[in-house]
PLY file of the C-alpha trace (Angstrom):
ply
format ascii 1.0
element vertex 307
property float x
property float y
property float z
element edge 306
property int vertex1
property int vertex2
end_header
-13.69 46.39 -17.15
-17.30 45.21 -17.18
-19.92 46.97 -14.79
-21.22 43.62 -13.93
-17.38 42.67 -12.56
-16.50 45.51 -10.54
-18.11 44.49 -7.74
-17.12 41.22 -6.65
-19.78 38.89 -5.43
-20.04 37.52 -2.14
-20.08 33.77 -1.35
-19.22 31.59 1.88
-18.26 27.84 1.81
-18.55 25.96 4.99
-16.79 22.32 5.12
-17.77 20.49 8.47
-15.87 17.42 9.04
-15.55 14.68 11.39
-12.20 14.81 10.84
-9.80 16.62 13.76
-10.23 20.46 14.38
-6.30 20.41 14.31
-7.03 20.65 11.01
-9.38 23.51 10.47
-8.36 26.44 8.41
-9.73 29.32 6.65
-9.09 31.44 3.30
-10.55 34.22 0.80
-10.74 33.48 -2.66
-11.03 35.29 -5.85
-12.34 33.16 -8.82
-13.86 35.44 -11.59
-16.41 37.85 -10.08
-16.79 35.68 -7.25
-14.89 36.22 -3.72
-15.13 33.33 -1.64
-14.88 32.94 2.23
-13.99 29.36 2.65
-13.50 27.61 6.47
-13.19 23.79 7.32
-14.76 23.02 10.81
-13.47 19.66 12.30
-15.45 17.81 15.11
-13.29 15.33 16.24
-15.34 12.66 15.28
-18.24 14.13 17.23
-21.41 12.79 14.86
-23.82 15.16 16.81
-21.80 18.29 16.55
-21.46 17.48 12.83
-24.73 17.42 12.45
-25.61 20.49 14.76
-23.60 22.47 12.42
-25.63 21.86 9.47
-28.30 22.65 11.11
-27.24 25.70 11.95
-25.28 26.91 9.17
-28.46 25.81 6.52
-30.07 28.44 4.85
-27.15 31.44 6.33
-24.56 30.02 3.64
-24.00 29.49 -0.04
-22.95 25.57 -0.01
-21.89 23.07 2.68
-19.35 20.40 2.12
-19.60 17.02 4.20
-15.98 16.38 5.03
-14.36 12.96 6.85
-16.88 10.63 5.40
-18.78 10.16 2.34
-22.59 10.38 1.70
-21.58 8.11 -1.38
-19.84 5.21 -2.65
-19.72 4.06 -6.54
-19.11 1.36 -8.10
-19.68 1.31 -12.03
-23.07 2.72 -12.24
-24.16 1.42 -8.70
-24.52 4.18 -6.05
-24.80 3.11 -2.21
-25.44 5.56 0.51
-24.08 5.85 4.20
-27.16 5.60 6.58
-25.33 7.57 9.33
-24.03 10.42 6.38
-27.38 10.69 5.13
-28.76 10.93 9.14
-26.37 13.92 9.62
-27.48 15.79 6.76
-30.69 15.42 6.78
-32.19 18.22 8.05
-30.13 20.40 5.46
-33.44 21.91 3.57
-31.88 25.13 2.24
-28.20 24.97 1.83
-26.79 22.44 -0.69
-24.46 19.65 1.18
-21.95 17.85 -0.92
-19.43 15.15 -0.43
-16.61 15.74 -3.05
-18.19 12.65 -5.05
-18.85 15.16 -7.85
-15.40 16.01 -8.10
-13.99 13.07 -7.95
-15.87 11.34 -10.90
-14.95 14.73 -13.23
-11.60 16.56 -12.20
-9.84 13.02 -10.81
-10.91 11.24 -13.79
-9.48 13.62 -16.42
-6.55 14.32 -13.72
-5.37 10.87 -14.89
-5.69 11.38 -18.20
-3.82 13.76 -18.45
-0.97 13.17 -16.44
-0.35 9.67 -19.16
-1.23 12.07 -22.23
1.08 14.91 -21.90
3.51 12.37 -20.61
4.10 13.41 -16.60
3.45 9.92 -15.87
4.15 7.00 -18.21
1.60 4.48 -16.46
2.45 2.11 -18.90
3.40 -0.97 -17.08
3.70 1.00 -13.65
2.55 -0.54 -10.23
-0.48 1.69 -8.89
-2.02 1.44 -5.66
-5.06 3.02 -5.10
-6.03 3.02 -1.31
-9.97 3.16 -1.84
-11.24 2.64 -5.43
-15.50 2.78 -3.99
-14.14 6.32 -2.77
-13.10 7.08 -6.48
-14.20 5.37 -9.04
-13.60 7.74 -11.59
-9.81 7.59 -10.87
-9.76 3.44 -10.81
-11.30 3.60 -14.07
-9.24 6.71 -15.73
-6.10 4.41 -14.41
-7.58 0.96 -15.62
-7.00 2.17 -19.06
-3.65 3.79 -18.87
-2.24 0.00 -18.70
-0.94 0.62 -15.37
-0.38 -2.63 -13.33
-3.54 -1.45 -10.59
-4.12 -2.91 -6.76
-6.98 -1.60 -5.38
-6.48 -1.23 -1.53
-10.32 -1.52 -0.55
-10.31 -4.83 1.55
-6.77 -3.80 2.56
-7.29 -0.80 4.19
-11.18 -0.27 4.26
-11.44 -4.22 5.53
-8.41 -5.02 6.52
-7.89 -8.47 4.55
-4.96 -9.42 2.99
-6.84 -9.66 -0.39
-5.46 -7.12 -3.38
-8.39 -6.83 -5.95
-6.72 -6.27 -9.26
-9.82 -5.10 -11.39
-12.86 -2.36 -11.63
-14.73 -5.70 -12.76
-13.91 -7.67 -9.78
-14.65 -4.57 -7.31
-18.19 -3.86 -8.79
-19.22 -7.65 -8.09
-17.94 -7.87 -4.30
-19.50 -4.30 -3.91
-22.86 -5.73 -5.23
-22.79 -7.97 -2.45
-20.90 -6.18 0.66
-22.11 -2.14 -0.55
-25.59 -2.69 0.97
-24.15 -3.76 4.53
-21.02 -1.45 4.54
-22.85 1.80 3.85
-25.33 0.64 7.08
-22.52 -0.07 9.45
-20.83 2.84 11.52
-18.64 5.34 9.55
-15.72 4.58 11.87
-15.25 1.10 11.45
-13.91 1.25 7.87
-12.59 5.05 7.51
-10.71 6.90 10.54
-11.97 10.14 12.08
-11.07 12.72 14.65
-8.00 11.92 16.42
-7.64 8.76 14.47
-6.60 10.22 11.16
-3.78 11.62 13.20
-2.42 7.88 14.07
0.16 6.01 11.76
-1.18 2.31 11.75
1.43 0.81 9.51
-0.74 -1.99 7.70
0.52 -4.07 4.93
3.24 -2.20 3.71
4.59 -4.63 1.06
1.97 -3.04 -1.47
3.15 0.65 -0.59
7.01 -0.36 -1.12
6.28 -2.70 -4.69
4.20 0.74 -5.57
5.48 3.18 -7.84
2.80 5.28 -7.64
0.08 5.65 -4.46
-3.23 7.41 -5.19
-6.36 8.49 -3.25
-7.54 9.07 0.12
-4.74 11.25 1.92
-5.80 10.04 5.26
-5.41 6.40 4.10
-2.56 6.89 2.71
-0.50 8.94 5.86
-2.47 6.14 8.67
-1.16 2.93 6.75
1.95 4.12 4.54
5.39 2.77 5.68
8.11 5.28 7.08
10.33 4.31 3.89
9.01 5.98 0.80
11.04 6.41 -1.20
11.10 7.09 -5.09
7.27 7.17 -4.67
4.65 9.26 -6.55
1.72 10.39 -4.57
-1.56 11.28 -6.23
-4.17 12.55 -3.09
-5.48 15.87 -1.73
-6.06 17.32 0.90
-2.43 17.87 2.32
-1.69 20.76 4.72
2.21 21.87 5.00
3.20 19.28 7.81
1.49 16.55 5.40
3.78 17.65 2.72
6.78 17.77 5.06
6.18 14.19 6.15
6.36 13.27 2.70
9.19 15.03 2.00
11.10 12.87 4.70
9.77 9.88 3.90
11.15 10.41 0.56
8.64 10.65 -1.89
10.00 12.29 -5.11
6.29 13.60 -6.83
3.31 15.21 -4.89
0.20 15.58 -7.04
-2.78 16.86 -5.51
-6.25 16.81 -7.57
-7.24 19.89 -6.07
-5.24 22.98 -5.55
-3.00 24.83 -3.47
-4.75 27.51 -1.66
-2.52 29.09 1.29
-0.64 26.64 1.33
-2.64 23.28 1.74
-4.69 21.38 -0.77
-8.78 21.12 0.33
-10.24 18.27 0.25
-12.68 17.36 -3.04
-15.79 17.95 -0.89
-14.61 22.15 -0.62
-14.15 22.08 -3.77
-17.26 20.74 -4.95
-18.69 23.28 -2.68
-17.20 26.07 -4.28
-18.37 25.53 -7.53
-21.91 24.49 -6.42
-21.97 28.01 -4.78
-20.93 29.59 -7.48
-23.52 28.04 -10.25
-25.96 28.78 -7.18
-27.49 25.45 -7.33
-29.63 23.58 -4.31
-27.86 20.04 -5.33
-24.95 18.57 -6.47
-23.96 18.90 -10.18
-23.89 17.30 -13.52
-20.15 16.08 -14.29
-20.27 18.17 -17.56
-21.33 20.91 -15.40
-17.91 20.48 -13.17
-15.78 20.28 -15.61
-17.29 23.23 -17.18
-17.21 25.73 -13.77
-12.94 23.80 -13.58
-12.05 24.75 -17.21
-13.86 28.11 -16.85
-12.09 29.12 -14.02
-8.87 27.33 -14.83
-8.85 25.07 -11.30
-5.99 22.16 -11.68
-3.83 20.31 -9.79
-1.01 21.45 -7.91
1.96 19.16 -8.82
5.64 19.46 -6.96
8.49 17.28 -7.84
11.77 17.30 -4.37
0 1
1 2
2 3
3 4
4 5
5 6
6 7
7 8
8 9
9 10
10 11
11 12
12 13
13 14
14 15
15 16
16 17
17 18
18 19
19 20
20 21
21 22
22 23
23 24
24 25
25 26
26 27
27 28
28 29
29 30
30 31
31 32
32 33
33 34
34 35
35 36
36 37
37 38
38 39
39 40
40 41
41 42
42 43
43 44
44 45
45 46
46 47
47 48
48 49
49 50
50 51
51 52
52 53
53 54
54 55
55 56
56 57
57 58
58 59
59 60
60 61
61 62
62 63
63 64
64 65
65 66
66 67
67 68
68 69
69 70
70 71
71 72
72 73
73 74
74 75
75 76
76 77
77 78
78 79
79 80
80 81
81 82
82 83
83 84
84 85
85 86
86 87
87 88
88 89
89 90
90 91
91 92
92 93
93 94
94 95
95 96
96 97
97 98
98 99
99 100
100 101
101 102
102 103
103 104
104 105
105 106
106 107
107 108
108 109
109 110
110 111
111 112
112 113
113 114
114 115
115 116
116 117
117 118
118 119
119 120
120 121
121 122
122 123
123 124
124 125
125 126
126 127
127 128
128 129
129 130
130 131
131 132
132 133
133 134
134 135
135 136
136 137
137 138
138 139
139 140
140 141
141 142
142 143
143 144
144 145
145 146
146 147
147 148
148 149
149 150
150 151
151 152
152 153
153 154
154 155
155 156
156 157
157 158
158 159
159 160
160 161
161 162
162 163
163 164
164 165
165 166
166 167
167 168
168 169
169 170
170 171
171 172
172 173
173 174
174 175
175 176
176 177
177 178
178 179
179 180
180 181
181 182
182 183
183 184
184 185
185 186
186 187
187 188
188 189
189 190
190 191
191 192
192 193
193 194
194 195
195 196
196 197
197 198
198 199
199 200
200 201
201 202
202 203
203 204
204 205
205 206
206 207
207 208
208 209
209 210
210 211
211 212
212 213
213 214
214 215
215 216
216 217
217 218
218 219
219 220
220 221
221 222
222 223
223 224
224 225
225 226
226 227
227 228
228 229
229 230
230 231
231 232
232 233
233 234
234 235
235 236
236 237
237 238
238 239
239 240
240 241
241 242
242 243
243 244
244 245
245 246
246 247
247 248
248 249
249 250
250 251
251 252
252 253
253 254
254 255
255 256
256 257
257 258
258 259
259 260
260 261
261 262
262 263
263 264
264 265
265 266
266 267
267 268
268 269
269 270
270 271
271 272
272 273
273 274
274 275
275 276
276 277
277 278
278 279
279 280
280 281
281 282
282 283
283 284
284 285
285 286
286 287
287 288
288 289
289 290
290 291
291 292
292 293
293 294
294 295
295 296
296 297
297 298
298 299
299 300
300 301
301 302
302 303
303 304
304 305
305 306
């Protein structure tokens, strides 16, 4: 073995999330020389504890991820920032904070891809719902050209108006308009957090059932899904064990999650992006080529399971 891999190096991962504490969890891993000690630290939608713990976790850790909200949405090349996100982490001046975004635009997008290529899913002519397409443009874009039949759920579930866009085209022109004024309102108005990502809010359930497939946001999808899934293929992360039970009896035949299994749960794309911003030892996020570089390096894919 080489000298310089004998000794395993050192790194620690903190995810703080506004997301519940229920759901905090923590696990070694080995990738390459690199032995990671990686924790998620919920706040139950406490804003002010969020940001207490970047405060005091800057500069004593190797990468932070910013869990239960985004500092980002996209929209074709259009970038819009969340005033409160950006409040939170502002006083990060040593430790790199990331919001998955990174990810999501590399490893979702070729996810897709390759899921039609080597013929796991035929999208061909398939009904896709994806819950929040500004949350992942990448993947909206990867399944535009797949020929899938796409909804994107962003005034259903982010708005909650009866109004299925059908196109990446048509999303990029309302978020032109509504992006600006979104990303300055309060986080919880259009995304749950704490104790609210715990609720089932069972919100127009026709496009779940006329689905075959349901992608994205894992939250999303387990507040507003019916009880009745059968048949279903479900393309998200984040999932702990009683996530994937719950699926399991709601009868959803495919599980796909874009990041993987580590103990037995999925972490969410912000951990991830964490990870391999710790490793490279950067101060910011990444290039996508430098992403999908550190995932085919170290051999990171999804986790699929078919019941």
């Amino acid at each position: 073995m080489d000298k310089a891999y004998e000794e395993l190096v050192n790194k620690h991962v903190i995810s703080v999330s506004l997301g519940s504490s229920l759901r905090n969890h923590e696990a070694e891993i080995v990738l390459g020389k690199y032995k990671l000690l990686v924790q998620r630290i919920g706040t139950d939608g406490d804003k002010k504890k969020l940001k207490e713990l970047i405060n005091f976790y800057d500069g004593k850790i190797d990468a932070i991820g910013l869990g239960g909200t985004d500092l980002y949405l996209y929209a074709g090349d259009e970038k819009y920032t969340f005033s409160e996100s950006k409040e939170m982490v502002s006083n990060a001046k040593h430790t790199p904070v990331v919001d998955g975004s990174g990810i999501k635009n590399s490893l979702e997008r070729q996810l897709i891809i390759k899921l039609n290529d080597e013929g796991i899913i035929d999208f061909k002519n398939k009904q896709v719902l994806l819950v929040c397409a500004v949350d992942r443009f990448g993947m909206a874009e990867a399944l535009e050209t797949t020929g899938c039949k796409l909804v994107l759920g962003d005034f259903l579930y982010g708005l909650n108006v009866n109004y299925p866009i059908k196109s990446t085209k048509t999303l990029k022109r309302f978020a032109k308009v509504l992006g600006p004024i979104i990303t300055r309102l309060p986080i919880e108005w259009f995304y749950p957090i704490g104790k609210e990502q715990d609720k089932t809010v069972v919100q127009y359930p026709q496009y779940f059932q006329k689905s075959d497939v349901i992608a994205g946001d894992f939250h999303l999808i387990k507040r507003y899904m019916p009880d009745n899934m059968s048949g279903k293929i479900i393309i998200t992360n984040t999932v702990t064990e009683a996530d994937r039970k719950k699926l399991i009896t709601a009868g959803v035949k495919m599980l796909i999650t874009t990041t993987p299994q580590i103990t037995g749960r999925s972490f969410g794309t912000n951990v991830l992006e964490a990870i391999l911003v710790a490793i490279k030892g950067g101060t910011t996020q990444l290039e996508s080529k430098e992403y999908e570089e550190l995932l085919n390096e170290y051999k990171i894919e999804a986790s699929i399971e078919s019941f």
